[in-house]
C-alpha atoms as one frame of an Amber mdcrd trajectory, in Angstrom:
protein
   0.000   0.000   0.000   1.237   3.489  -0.725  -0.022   6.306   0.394  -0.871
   9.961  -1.230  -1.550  13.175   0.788  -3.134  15.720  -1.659  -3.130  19.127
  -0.354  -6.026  21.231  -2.081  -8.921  19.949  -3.626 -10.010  23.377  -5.392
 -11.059  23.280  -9.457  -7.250  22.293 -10.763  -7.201  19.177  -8.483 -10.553
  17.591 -10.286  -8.677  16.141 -12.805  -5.838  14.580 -10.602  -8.051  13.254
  -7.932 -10.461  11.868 -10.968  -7.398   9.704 -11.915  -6.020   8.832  -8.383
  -8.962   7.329  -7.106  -9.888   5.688 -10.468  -6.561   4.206 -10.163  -6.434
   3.641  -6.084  -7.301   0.094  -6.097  -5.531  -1.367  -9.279  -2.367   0.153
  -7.806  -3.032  -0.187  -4.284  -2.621   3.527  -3.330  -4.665   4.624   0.155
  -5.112   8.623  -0.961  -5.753  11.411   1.557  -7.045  15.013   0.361  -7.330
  17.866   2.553  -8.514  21.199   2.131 -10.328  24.324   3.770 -13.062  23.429
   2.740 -13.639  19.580   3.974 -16.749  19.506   2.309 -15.451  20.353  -1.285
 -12.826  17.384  -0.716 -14.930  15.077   0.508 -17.018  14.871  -2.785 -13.849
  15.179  -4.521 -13.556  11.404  -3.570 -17.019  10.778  -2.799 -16.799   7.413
  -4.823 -13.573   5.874  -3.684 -13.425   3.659  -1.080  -9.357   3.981  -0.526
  -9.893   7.708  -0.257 -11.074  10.327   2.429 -11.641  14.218   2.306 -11.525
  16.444   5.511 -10.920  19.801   6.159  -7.609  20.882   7.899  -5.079  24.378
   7.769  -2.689  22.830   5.475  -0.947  26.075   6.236  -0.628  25.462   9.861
   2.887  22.920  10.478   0.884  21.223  13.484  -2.385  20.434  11.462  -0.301
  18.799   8.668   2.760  16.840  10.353   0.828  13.941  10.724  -0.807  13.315
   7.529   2.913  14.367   6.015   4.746  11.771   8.397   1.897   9.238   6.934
   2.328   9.772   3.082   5.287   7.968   0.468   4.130  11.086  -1.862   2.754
  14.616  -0.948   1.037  16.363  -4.174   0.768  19.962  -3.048  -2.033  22.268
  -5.000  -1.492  25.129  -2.451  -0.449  28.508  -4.548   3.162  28.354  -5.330
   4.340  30.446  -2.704   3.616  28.044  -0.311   5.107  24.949  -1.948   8.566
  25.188  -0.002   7.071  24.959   3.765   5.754  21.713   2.505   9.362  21.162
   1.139  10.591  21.109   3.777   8.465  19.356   5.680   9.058  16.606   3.078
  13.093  16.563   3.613  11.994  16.459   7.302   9.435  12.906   6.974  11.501
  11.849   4.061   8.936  11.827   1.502   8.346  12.371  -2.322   6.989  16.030
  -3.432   5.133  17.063  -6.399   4.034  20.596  -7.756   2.700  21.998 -11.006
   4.657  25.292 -10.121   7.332  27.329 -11.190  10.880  26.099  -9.468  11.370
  28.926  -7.362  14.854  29.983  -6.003  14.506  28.753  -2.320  13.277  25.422
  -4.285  16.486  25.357  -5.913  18.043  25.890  -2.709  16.929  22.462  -1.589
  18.189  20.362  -4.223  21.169  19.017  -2.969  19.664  18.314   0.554  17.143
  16.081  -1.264  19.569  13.989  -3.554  21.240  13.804  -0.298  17.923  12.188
   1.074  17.324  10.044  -1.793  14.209  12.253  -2.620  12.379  13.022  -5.489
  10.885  16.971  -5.912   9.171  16.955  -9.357   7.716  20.913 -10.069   6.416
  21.887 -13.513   4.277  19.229 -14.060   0.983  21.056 -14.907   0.069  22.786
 -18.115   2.253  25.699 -18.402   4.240  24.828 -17.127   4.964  21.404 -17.934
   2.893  19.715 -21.048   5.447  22.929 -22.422   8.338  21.475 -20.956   7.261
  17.806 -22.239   6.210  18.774 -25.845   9.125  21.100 -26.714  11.898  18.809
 -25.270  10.416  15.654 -27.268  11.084  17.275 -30.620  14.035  19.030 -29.532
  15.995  15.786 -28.898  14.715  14.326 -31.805  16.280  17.219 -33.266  19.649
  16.957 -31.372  19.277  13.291 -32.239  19.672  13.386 -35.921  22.522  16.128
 -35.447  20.023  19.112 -36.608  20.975  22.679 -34.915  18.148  25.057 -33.226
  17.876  28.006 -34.767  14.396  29.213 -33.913  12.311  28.405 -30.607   8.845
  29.740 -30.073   6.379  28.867 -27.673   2.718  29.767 -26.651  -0.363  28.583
 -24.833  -3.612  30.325 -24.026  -6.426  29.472 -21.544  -9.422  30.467 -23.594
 -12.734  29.842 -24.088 -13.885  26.989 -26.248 -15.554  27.929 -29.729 -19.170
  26.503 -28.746 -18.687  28.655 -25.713 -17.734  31.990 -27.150 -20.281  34.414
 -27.418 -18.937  37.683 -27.032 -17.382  40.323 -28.773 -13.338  39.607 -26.824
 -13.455  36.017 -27.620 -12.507  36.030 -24.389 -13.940  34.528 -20.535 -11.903
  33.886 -17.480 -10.953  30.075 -17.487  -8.367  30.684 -14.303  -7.233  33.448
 -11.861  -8.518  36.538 -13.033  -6.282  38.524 -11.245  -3.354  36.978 -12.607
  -5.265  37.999 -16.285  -5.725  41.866 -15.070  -1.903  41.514 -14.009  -0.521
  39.759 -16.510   3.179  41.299 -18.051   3.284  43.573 -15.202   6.487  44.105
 -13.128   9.325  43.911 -16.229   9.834  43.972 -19.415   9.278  41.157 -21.714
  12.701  39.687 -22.677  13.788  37.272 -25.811  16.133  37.160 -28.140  15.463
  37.448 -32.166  18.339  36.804 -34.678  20.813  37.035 -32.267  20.009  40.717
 -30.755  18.242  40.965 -27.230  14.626  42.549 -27.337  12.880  44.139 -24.859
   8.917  45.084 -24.624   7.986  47.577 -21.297   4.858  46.773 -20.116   2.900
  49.787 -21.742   3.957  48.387 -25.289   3.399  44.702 -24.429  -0.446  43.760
 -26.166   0.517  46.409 -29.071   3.712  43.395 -30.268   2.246  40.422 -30.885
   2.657  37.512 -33.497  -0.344  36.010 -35.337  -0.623  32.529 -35.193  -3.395
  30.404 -37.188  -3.933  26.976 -36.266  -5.903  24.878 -38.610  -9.261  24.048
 -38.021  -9.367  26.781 -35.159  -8.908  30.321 -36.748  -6.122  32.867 -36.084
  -4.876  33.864 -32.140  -2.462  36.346 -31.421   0.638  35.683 -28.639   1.789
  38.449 -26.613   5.761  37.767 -25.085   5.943  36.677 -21.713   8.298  37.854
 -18.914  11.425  36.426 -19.414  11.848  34.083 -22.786  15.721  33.628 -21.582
  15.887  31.875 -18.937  14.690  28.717 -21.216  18.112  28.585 -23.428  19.172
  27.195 -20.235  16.296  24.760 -19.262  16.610  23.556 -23.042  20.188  23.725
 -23.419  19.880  26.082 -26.134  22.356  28.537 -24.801  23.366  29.655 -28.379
  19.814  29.313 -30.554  19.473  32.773 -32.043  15.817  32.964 -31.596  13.921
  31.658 -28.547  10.577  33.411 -27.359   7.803  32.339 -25.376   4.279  33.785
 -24.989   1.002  33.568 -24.145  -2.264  33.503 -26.448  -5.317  35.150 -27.371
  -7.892  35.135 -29.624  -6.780  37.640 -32.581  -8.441  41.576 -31.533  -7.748
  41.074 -27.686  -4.828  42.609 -27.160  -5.407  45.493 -29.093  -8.849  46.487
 -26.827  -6.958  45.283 -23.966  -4.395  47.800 -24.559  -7.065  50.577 -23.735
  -7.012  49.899 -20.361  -3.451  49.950 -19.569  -3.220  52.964 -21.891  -5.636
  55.115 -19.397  -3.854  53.411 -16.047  -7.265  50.835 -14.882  -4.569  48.017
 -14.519  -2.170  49.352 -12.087  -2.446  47.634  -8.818   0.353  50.046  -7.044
  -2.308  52.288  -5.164  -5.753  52.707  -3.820  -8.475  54.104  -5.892  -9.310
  57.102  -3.275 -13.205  56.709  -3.163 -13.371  54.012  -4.980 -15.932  52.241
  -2.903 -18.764  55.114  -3.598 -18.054  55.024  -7.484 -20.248  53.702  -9.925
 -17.979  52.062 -13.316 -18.690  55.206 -15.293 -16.846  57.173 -12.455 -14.282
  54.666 -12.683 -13.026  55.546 -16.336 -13.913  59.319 -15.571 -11.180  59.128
 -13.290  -8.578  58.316 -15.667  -9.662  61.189 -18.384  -9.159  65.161 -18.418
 -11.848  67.096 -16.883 -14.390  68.258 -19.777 -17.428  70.054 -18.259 -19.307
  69.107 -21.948 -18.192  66.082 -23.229 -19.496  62.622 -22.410 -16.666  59.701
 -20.919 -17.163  58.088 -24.069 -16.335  61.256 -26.202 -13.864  61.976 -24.005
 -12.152  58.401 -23.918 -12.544  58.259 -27.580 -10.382  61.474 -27.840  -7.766
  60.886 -25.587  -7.096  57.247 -27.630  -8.207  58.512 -30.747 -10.909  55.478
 -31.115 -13.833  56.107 -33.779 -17.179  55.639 -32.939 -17.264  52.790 -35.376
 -13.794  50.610 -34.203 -14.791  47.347 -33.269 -12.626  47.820 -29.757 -15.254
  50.908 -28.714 -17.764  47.995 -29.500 -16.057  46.328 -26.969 -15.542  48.580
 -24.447 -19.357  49.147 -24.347 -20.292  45.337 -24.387 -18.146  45.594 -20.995
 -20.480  48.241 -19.335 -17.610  50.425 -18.270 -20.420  53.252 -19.736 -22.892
  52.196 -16.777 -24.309  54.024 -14.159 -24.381  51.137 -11.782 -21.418  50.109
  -8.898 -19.372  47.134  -8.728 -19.505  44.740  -5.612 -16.988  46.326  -3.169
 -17.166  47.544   0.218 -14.024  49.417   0.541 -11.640  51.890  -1.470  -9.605
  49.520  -3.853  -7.385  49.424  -6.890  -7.708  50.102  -9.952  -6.940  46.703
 -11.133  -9.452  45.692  -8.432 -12.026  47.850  -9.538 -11.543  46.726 -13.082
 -11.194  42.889 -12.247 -14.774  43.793 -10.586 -15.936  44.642 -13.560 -14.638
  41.998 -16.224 -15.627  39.391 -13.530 -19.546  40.083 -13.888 -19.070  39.790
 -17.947 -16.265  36.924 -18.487 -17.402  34.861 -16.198 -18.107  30.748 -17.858
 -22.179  30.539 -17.965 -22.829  27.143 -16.659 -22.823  25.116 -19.712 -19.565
  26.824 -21.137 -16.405  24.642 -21.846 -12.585  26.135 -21.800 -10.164  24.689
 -24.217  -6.005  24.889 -24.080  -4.456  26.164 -27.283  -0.169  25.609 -27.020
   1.588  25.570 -30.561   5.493  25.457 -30.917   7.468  26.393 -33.946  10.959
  25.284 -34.238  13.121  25.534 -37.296  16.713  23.822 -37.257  19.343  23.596
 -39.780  20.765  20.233 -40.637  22.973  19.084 -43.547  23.298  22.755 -44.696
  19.244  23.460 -45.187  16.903  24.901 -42.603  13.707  22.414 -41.561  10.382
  23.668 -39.949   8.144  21.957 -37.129   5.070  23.104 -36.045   3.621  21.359
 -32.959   0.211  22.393 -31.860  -2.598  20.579 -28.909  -6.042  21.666 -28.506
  -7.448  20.689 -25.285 -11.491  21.037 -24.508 -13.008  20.821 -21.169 -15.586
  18.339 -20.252 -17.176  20.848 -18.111 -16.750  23.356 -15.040 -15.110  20.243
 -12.714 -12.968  18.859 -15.469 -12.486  21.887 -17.393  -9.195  21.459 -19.971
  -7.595  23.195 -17.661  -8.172  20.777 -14.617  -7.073  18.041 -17.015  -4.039
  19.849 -18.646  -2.763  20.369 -15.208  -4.276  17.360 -13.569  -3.392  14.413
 -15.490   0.411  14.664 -15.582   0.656  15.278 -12.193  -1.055  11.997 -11.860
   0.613   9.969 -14.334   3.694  11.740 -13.099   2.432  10.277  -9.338   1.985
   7.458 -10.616   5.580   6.636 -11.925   7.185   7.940  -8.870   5.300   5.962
  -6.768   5.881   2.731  -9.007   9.562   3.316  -9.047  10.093   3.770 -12.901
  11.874   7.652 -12.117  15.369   6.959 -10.825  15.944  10.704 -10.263  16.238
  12.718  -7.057  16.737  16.511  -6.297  14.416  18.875  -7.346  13.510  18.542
 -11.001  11.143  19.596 -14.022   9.996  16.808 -16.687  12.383  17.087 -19.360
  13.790  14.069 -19.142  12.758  11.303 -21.911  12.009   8.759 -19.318   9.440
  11.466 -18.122   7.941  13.044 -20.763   7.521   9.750 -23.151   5.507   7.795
 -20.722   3.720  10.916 -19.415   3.020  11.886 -23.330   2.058   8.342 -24.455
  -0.259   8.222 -21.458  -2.178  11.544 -21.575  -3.542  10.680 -25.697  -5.506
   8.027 -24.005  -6.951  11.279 -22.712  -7.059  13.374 -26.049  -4.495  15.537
 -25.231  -1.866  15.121 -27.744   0.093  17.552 -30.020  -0.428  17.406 -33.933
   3.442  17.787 -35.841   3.368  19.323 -38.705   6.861  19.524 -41.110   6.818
  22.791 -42.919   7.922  22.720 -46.565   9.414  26.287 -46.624  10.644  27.380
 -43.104  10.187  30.920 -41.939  13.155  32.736 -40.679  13.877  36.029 -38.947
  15.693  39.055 -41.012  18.588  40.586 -38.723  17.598  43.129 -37.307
């Protein structure tokens, strides 16, 4: 019997504990999932007899030291700043950690302390990362394999709303934090390289650079560059590709209307909204436009971005209601972010028979034998539902399969690691097409390459 000590049960767990407790008995696993809400993961394994649900402070050392001294393998769902307290708990009660977060730099810290231990700390093993990680590294030792050279790497993946599902004018509904959507590219610029020369986007120019990707069978999206492309040259051992840049999708138009908002200042989460509380949303965008005693807010926010009556973004902007006359559920002075995150969340929110779907597409072009050779990889992932949304599963399932493995013995690695190994990503890939996810590769007759510049 081994034993599994999930900590969270919230929407991206549905997936994993789906496949844990389908699997419990056939691989004799006894499965424990706690959350703060002991309800919610109690019917999270309603139906499995090897499994229980309770409610406990996963947070609090105490609460937890029990049920971590009890478990072979702890699969932590808590938000990634609180992944290394369980950590090091783990190095403590000698036991097996996975995450679907970033590695983080006190992670790193512990990584010689568990190889010491004989432990195993598997992070990025969700979606983004991870199927990334998986996908990209396949093909790029295939590559390596046949003696080709990297010359271009581009990434992307979008949570989005699934085509059945979209019904409004941004192609767009929240499928996962919507903070972290009101926030996204803040804090530095976007970094990649291109050709050889180091680029750099500031956060006020971010949604006006994007690349237009069309995947067949599913239209054209747009990518806008993430954070910090670079730090993958190392991660892939690409250290001298000329072009590597990774990003994040939308559907083509978003980032354009976006762009309004951070253009007038609604997404800047740095101070509070004085009076905020008593405003209605048509005070809210006031507030960020010159004082006209005659014109209306939208003449006036038409002016000051030079938007025409008739531009399909104004059409969005209205579909919003950031026009109205009406407030927005808060109770105390707040953000602007806030106050706009208030607002998107009453229109982008899923209706209850809406499904999400995961768009990620790579392109890579390599040279080999003196010619250049194109690869586009793309996977389209749609949810079952709102428990099993593609998200839940594109996160979920290879964090299962990847618990699954450890627990089974077939990873011989310790120290804290990401999947891009082949004797983790093959199985985990193989695996997760029983579940439809799996990436289409497509060889492109006449590869597309960068001017210098």
């Amino acid at each position: 019997m081994k034993n599994i000590f999930v900590i969270g049960a919230g929407l991206s767990a549905s997936s994993l504990l789906r496949y844990l407790t389908e699997n419990a008995s056939l691989e004799n696993w006894q499965i424990k999932v706690c959350d703060r809400d002991g309800e919610l993961a109690q019917s999270k394994v309603d139906d499995c007899e090897n499994a229980m649900g309770f409610e406990l402070d996963a947070l609090n050392p105490d609460a937890r030291k029990p049920y971590m001294e009890w478990a072979d393998l702890v699969i932590s769902m808590l938000p990634a700043r609180f992944h290394i307290e369980i950590a090091k708990d783990c190095l403590k009660f000698n036991t097996n950690l996975i995450t679907p977060s970033y590695v983080s730099k006190e992670m790193k810290e512990l990584d010689e302390a568990a190889k010491a231990a004989g432990l195993l700390f598997m992070n990025e093993i969700g979606v983004d990362p991870g199927l990334d990680h998986m996908s990209a590294k396949k093909i790029l030792d295939e590559i390596e394999e046949m003696g080709g050279t990297m010359h271009i790497f581009e990434s992307f993946t979008g949570g989005l709303i699934a085509p059945e599902s979209d019904n409004n004018p941004w192609n767009y509904k929240f499928t996962w934090n919507p903070r972290n959507v009101v926030l996204a590219g803040q804090g530095s610029a976007a970094k990649f390289i291109q050709e050889g020369q180091y680029k750099y986007i500031p956060y006020n120019k971010l949604f006006r650079r994007t690349e237009v990707i069309e995947i067949e069978g599913y239209g054209k999206f747009e990518g806008y560059a993430n954070r910090d492309s670079l730090k993958y040259r190392d991660v892939y051992n690409l250290q001298n590709i000329p072009t590597i840049y990774r990003g994040t999708l939308r559907r083509k138009g978003f980032s354009k209307s976006w762009n309004v908002f951070i253009e007038i200042g609604a997404t800047d989460d740095s101070y509070i909204l004085e009076g905020s509380k008593d405003m209605t949303k048509r005070d809210f965008i006031n507030s960020f436009l010159p004082y006209n005693p005659t014109d209306s807010v939208e003449l006036k926010l038409r002016h000051y971005l030079k938007i025409d009556q008739d531009d399909p973004i104004f059409e969005k902007l209205v579909w919003l209601g950031i026009f109205d006359k009406d407030r927005v559920d808060i109770s105390e002075d707040v953000t602007p972010a806030q106050f706009l995150q208030k607002i998107l969340e009453e229109k982008w929110q899923l209706d209850p028979d809406d499904k999400d779907m995961i768009v990620m597409w790579h392109k890579l072009v390599y040279k080999i034998n003196g010619d250049f050779k194109e690869i586009n990889s793309h996977m389209i992932a749609i949810g079952e539902d709102q428990t099993y949304t593609a998200m839940s599963n594109t996160v979920g399932l290879p964090l299962a399969i990847c618990a699954k493995m450890m627990l089974n013995g077939t990873i011989a690695l310790t120290g804290v690691q990401i999947p891009i190994k082949k004797e983790i990503y093959n199985p985990i890939l193989t695996e997760l097409e029983n579940y439809g996810i799996n990436f289409q590769e497509k060889n492109i007759e006449q590869p597309v390459l960068y001017a210098e510049g």
